[in-house]
C-alpha positions as CSV (number, residue, x, y, z in Angstrom):
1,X,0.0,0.0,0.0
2,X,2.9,2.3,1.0
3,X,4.6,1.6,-2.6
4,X,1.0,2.7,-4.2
5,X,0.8,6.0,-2.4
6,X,4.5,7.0,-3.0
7,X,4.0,6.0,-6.9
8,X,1.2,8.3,-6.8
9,X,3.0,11.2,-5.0
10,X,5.7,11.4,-7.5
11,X,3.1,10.9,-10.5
12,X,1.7,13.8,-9.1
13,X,4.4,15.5,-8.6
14,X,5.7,15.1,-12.2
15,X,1.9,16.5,-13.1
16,X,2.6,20.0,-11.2
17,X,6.0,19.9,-13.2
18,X,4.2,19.3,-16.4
19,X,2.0,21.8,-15.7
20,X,4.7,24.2,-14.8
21,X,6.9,23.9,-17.4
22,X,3.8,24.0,-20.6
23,X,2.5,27.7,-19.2
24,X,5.6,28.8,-18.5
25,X,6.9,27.4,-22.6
26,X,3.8,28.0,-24.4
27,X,3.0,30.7,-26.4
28,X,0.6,33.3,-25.8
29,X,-0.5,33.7,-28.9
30,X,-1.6,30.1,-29.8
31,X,-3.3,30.1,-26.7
32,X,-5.1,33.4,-27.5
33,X,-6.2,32.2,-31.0
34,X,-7.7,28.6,-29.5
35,X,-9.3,30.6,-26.8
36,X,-10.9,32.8,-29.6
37,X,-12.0,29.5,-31.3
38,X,-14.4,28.8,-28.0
39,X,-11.1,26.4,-26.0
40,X,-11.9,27.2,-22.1
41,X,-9.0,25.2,-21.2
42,X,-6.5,27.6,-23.3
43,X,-9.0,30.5,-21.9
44,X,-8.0,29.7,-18.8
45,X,-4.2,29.1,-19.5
46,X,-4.2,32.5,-21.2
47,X,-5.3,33.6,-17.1
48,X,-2.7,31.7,-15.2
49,X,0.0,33.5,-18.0
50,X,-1.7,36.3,-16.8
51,X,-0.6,36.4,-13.2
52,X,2.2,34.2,-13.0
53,X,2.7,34.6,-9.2
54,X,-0.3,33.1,-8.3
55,X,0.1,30.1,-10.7
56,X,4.2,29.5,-9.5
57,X,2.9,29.9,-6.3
58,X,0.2,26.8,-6.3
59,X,2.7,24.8,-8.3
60,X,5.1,25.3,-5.4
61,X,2.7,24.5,-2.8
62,X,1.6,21.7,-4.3
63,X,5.1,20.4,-5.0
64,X,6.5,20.8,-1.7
65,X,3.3,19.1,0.2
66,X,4.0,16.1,-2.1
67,X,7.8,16.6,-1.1
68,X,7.1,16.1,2.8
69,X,4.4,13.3,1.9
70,X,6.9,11.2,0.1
71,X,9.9,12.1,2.5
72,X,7.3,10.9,5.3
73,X,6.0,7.5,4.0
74,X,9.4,7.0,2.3
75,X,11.6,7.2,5.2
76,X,9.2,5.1,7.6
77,X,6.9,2.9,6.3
78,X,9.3,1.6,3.5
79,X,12.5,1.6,5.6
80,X,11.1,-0.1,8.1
81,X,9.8,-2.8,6.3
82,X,12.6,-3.0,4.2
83,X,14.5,-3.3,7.4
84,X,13.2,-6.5,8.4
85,X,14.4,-8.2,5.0
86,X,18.0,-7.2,5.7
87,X,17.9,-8.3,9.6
88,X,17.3,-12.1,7.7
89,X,20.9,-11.4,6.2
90,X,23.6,-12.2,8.5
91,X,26.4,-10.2,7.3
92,X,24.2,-7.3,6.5
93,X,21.4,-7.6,9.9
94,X,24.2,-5.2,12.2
95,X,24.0,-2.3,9.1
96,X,20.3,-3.4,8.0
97,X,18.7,0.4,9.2
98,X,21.3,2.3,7.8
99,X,21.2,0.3,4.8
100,X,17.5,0.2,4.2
101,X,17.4,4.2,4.6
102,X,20.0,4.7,1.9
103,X,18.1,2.3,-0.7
104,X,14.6,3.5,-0.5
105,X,16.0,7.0,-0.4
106,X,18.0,6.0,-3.9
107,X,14.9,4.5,-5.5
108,X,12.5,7.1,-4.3
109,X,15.0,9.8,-5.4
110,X,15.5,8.1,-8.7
111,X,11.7,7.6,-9.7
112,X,11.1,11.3,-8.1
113,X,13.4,12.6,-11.0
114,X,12.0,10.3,-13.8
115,X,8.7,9.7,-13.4
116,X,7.9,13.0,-11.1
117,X,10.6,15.8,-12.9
118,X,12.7,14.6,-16.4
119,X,9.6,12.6,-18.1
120,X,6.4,15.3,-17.5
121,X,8.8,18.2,-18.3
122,X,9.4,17.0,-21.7
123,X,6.2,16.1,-22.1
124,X,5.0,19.9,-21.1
125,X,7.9,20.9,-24.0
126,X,7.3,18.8,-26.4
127,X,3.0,20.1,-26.7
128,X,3.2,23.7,-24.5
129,X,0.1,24.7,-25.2
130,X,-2.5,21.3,-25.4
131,X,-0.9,20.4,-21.8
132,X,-1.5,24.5,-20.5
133,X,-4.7,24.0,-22.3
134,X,-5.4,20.5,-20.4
135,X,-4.1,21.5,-16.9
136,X,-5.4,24.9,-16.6
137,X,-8.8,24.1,-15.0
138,X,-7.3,21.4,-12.2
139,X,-4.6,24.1,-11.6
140,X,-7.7,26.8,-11.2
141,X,-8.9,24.7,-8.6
142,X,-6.1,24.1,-6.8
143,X,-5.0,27.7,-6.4
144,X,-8.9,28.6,-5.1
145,X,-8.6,25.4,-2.6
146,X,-5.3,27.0,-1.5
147,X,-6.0,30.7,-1.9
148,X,-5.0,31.6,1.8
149,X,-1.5,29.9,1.5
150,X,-1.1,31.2,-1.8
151,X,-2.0,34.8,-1.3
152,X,0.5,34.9,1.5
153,X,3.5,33.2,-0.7
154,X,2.7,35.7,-3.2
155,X,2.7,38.8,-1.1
156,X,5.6,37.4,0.7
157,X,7.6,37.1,-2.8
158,X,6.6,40.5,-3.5
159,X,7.7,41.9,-0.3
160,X,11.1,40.5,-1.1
161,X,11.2,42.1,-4.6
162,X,10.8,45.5,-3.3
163,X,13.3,44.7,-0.5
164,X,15.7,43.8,-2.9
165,X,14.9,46.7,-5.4
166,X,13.8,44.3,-8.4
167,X,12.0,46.3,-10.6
168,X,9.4,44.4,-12.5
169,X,9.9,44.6,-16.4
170,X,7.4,43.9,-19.5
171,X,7.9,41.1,-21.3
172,X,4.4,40.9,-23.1
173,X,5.5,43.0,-26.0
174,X,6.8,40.8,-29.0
175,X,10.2,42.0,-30.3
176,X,10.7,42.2,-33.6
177,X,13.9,39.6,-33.5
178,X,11.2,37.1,-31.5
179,X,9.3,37.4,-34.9
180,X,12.0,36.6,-37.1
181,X,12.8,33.4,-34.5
182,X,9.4,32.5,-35.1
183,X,9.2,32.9,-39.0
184,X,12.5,31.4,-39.3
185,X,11.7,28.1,-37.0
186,X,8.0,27.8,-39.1
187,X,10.4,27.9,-42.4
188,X,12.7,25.4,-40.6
189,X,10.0,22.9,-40.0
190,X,8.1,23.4,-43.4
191,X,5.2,25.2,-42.2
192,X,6.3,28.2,-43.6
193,X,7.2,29.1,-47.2
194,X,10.9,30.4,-48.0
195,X,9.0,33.6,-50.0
196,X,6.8,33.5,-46.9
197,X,10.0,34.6,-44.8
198,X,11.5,36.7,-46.9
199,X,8.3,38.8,-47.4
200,X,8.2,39.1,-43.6
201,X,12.4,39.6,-43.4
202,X,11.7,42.0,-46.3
203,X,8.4,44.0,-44.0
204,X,11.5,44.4,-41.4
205,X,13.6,45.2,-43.6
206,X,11.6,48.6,-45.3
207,X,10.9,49.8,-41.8
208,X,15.0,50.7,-41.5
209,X,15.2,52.1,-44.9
210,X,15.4,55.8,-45.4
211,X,13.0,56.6,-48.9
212,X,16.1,57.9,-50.3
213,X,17.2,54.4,-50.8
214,X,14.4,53.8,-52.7
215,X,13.8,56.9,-54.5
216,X,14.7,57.9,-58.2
217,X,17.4,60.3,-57.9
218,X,17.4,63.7,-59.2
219,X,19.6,62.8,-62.1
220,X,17.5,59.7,-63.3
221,X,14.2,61.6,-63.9
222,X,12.3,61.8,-66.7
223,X,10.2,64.7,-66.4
224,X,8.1,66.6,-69.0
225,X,8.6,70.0,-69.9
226,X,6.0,72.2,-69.8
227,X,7.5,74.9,-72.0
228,X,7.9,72.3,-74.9
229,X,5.3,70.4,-77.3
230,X,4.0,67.6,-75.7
231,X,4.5,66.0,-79.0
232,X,7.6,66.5,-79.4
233,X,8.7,64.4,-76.1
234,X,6.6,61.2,-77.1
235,X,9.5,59.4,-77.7
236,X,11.6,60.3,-74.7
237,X,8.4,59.2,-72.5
238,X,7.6,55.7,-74.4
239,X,11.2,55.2,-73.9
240,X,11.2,55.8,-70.2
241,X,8.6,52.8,-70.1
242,X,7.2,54.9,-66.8
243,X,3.0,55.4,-66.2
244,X,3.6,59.0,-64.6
245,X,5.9,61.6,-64.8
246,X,6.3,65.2,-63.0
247,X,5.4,68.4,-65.3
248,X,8.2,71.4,-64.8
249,X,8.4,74.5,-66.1
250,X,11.9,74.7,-68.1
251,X,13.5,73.0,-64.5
252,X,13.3,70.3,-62.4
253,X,12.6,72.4,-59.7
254,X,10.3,74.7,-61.1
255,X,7.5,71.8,-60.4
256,X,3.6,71.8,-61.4
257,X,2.6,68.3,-60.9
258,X,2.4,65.1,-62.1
259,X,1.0,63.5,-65.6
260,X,-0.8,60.2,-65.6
261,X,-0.6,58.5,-69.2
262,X,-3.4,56.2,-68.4
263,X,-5.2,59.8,-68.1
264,X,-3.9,61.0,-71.3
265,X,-5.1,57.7,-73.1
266,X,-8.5,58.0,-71.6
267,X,-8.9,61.7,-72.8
268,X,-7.8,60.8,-76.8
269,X,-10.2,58.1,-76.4
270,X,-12.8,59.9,-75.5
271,X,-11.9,62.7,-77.7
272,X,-11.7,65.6,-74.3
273,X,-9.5,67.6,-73.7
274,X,-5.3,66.6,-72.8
275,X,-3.7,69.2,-72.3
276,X,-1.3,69.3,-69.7
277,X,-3.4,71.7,-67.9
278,X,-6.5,70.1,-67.7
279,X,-4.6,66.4,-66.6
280,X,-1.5,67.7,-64.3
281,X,-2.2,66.0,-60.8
282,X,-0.7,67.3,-57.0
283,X,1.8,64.5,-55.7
284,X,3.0,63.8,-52.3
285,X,5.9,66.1,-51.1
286,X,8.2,64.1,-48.6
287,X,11.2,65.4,-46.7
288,X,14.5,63.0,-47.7
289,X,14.8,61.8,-43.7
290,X,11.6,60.3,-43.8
291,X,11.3,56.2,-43.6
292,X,10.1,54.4,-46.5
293,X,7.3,53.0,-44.6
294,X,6.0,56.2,-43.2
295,X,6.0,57.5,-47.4
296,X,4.1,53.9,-47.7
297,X,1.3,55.3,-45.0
298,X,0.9,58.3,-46.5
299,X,0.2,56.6,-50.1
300,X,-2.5,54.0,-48.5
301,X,-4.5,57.5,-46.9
302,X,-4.2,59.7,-49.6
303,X,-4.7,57.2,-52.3
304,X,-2.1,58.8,-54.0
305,X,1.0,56.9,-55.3
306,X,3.8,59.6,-56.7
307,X,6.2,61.3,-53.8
308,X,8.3,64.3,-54.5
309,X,11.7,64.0,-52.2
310,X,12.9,67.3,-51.6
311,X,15.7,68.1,-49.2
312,X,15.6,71.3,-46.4
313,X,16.3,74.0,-49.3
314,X,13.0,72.7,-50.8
315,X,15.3,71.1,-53.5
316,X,14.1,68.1,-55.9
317,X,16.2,65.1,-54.8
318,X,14.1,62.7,-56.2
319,X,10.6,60.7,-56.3
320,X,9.1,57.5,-55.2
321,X,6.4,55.4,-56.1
322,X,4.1,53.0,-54.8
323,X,5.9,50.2,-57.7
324,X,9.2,51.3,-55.7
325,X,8.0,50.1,-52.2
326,X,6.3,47.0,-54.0
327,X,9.6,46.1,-55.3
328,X,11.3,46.5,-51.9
329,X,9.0,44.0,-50.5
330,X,8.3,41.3,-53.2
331,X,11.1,42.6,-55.2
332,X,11.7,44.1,-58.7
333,X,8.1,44.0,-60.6
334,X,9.5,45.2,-64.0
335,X,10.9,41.9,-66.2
336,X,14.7,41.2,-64.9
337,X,15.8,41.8,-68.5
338,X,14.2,44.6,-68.8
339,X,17.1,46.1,-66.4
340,X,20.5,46.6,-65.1
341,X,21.7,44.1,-63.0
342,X,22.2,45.5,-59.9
343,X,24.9,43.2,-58.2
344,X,26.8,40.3,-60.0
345,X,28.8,38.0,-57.8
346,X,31.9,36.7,-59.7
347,X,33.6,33.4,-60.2
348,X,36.1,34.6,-57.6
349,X,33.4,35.3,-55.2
350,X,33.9,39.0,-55.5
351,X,30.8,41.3,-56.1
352,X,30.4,44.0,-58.7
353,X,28.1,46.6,-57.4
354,X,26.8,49.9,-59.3
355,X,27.3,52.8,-57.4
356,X,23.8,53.4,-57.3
357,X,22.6,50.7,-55.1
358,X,20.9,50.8,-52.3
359,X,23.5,50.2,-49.3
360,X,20.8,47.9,-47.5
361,X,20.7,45.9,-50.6
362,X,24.1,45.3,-51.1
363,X,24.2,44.1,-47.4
364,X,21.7,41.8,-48.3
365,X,23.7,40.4,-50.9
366,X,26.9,40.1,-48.7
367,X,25.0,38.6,-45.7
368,X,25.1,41.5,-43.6
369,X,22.3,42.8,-41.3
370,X,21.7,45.8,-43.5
371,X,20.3,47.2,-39.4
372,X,24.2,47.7,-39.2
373,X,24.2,50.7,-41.2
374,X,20.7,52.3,-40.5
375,X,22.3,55.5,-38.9
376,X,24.5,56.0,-41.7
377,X,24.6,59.2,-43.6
378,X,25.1,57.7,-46.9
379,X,21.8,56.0,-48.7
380,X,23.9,53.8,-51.5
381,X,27.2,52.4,-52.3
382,X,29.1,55.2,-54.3
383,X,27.7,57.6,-50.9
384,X,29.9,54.7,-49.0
385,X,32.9,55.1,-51.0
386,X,32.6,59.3,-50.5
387,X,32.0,58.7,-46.9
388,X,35.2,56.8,-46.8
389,X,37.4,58.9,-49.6
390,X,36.4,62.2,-48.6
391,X,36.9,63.1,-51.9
392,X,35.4,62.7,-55.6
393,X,37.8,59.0,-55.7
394,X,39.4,57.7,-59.2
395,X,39.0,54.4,-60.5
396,X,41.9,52.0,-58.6
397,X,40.7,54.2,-55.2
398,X,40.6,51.2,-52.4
399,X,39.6,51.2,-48.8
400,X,38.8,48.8,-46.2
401,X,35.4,48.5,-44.6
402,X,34.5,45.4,-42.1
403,X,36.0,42.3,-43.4
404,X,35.8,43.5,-46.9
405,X,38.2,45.3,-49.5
406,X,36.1,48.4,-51.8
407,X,37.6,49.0,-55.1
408,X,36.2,51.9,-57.4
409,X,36.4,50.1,-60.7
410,X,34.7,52.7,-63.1
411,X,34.3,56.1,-63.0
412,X,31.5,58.0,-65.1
413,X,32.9,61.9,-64.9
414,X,32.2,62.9,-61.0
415,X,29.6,59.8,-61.0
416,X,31.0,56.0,-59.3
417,X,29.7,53.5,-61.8
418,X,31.0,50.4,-60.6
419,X,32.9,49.6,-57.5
420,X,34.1,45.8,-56.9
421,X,33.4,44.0,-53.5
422,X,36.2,41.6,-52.4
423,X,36.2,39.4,-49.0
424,X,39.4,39.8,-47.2
């Protein structure tokens, strides 16, 4: 009989472990969305996570009341009856207490940490959330049966914590690197899609971005010139294969608005008027410290996708569009033939870079956390090679950054075309 209750001690001690270890491991969120599927269990897990001190507290009182219980009947009953075995032994009957004590207290302990510690918390690890889920309403009980008890441990605990000067600190908030964990453990185990990741890496990713990263600079604009026949820049427009372009009088910074050919094509169909006049269109103005995403915000509310960068002089620098952003996050919409490649890695495993790529996405390329350079006052990699020259550089100009050797390789007038990327 003795045997039967201690076995059931330590099984219920390894069932206060279990439950222990799955709220503490599982994850709040799966137990939010099964609780918002109509799971009382995870309802009531979602609680205990709740107020932790309350939970940790029952566990521990439960715990140590099966601790005394099996110290009690294990000590007495079994090594007393054990006893009398040994004292049939002749060599052994002088020692038969002593040795009695030490073997039940070796098999108890032993079964205590299998059965009662090592086996349930693995268990609780191996399913968090259905053992939370499944232990949440015993555990409820419990801590009402033992309120009293438990509401002095936990005032007791918190006396301590101010004693000691522990401040308590927030952990509910979900970090964006606990995101990534999760994404990349999901992609890991197969239940996430590589594009799935890199979609979410690529989310992350435009929230560090300055828009000047992203923007057309001032010396890659097509624009249309008021002061001229429309007709006569037809062909520089179908060659800039673009669906909007900004309207300036005689300058880039004398600026009137933007021209929508889809608008254009809809007038000569109909036969109305298109004149500039009647079609020009207010864009976005954006300052060029703004974050991409913030430029992404403003294009959802206004329902207007064309952005005007313009530094603190009020200065064209350049302008965005919503297909800019798009190709930041699912990448480059236009057909890859259709343009330059950016970045071409070499046999050598060197990298040829333009000059006019994005810094973050030359990180990318390297391997780099492209968060490594989200203070910098450069946007691309020829404002790298100034930041580190100082000077308008020459092709053969070299310098070392990180673990890497930069080599201008081309030089178009004041302009870095091409700048090779060597590991060191």
């Amino acid at each position: 009989m003795e045997i039967i209750i201690i076995l059931f001690l330590i099984l219920l001690n390894g069932f206060f472990a279990m439950s222990e270890i799955s709220v503490v491991s599982a994850r709040r969120s799966r137990l939010e969305a099964a609780a918002k599927k109509g799971n009382a269990g995870a309802r009531k897990a979602v609680e205990m996570a709740e107020n932790p001190s309350r939970f940790l507290s029952t566990v521990q009182v439960g715990i140590t009341l099966i601790g005394i219980l099996t110290g009690l009947y294990g000590g007495e009953a079994l090594s007393i009856q054990l006893k009398g075995v040994l004292d049939k032994i002749d060599f052994i009957a002088p020692y038969s207490e002593g040795v009695a004590v030490t073997l039940v207290v070796i098999v108890i302990t032993y079964f205590s940490i299998v059965l009662g510690e090592l086996l349930p918390k693995r268990i609780g690890l191996t399913m968090p959330e259905r053992i939370a889920s499944f232990v949440s309403r015993p555990m409820n009980l419990l801590s009402k049966i033992a309120a009293p008890f438990i509401w002095l441990l936990s005032k007791s605990t918190e006396g301590l914590i101010k004693l000691f000067g522990i401040r308590k600190t927030d952990e509910s908030h979900v970090t964006e690197e606990e995101i990534r964990a999760i994404v990349q453990e999901g992609t890991e185990a197969g239940s996430i899609e590589e594009i799935e990741q890199d979609l979410v890496e690529n989310v992350f990713h435009l929230g560090d971005r300055a828009i000047t990263s992203l923007m057309t600079p001032r010396h890659e604009i097509v624009w249309i010139n008021s002061q001229k026949p429309f007709e006569d820049q037809i062909e520089e427009i179908v060659d800039a294969e673009k669906s909007v372009f900004p309207v300036c009088n005689g300058s880039l910074d004398e600026f009137e608005g933007i021209y929508y050919l889809r608008e254009y094509a809809k007038a000569a169909l109909t036969k109305t008027d298109t004149s500039l006049e009647t079609l020009l269109r207010k864009p976005l103005f954006f300052p060029e410290g703004i974050k991409a995403y913030k430029v992404l915000e403003q294009f959802q509310e206004s329902r207007v996708h064309f952005g005007v960068i313009v530094d603190e002089y009020g200065s064209i620098q350049g302008v965005v569009t919503l297909n800019d952003l798009l190709d930041a996050l699912v990448g480059d919409i236009i057909l890859e033939e259709e343009n330059e490649v950016e970045i071409v890695k070499r046999e050598d495993g060197s990298w040829l870079v333009n000059g006019t790529t994005a810094i973050e996405t030359m990180l990318e390329a390297l391997g780099e956390d492209i968060r490594t350079e989200r203070d910098a006052d450069y946007n691309t990699v020829a404002g790298l090679v100034l930041h580190h020259a100082e000077h308008i550089p020459k092709a053969g100009f070299s310098f070392d950054w990180r673990n890497y050797k930069v080599e201008v390789i081309d030089m178009d007038g004041h302009k870095i075309d091409k700048v090779l990327i060597t590991k060191k």
